[in-house]
N, C-alpha and C positions, 0 to 999 in steps of 0.2 A: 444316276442313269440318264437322267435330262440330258447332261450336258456331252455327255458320251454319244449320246445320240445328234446333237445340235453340232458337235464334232466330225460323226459320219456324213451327215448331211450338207452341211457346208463343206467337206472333202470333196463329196461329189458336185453340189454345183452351187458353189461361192457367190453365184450374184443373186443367191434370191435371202431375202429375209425371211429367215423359217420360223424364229421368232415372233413377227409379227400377222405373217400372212396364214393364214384359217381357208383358204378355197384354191389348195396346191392343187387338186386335180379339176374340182369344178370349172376354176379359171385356166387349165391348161398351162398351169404352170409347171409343170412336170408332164415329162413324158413318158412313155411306156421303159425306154430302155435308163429310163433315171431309177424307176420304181423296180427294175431288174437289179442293178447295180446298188440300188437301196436294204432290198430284202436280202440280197448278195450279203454284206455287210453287219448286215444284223446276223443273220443265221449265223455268222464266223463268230462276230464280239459277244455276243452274248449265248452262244450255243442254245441254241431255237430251231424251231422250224415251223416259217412260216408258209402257212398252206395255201395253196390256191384258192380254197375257199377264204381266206382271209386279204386276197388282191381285191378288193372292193372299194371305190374313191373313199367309203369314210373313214377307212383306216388310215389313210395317205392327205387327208385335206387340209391336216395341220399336223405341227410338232408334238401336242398335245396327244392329238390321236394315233401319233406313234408309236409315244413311248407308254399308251395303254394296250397299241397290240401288241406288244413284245413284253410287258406285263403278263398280259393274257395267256402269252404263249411258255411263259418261263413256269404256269401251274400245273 
C-alpha cells in the first residue's frame, strides 16, 4: 500500500520528496487543492472514504501518516 500511495502522490506533485519530508502541511508544502486531489485519489484506489473530519494537517504531514489514514479508513 506504501508504494501505491508514494505513487498517487508523486502523480500529483513530483517535485516534493514525500519520502523524506514529515511537515507537508506544517511547512506549506501542500496546498489545499493538493490535499483535494489527494483524498480525490485515494477514495478511488483504495475504495475509502475520507471524511472531513479526517482533513487535519496530521493526517497529511507525511507519507507515513497517509498511508495510516487510509488504513484507518479501509476498518
Amino acid at each position: 500500500m506504501r508504494e501505491t500511495v508514494l505513487g498517487i502522490l508523486t502523480g500529483i506533485r513530483g517535485d516534493i520528496d514525500f519520502e523524506n519530508e514529515t511537515r507537508l502541511i506544517d511547512d506549506n508544502i501542500l496546498a489545499s487543492l493538493d490535499i483535494v486531489a489527494i483524498v480525490g485519489e485515494f477514495n478511488d484506489e483504495f475504495d475509502v472514504e475520507i471524511s472531513v473530519e479526517d482533513l487535519v494537517p496530521d493526517n497529511f504531514n507525511s507519507l507515513d501518516a497517509m498511508v495510516e489514514l487510509i488504513t484507518r479508513a479501509q476498518e
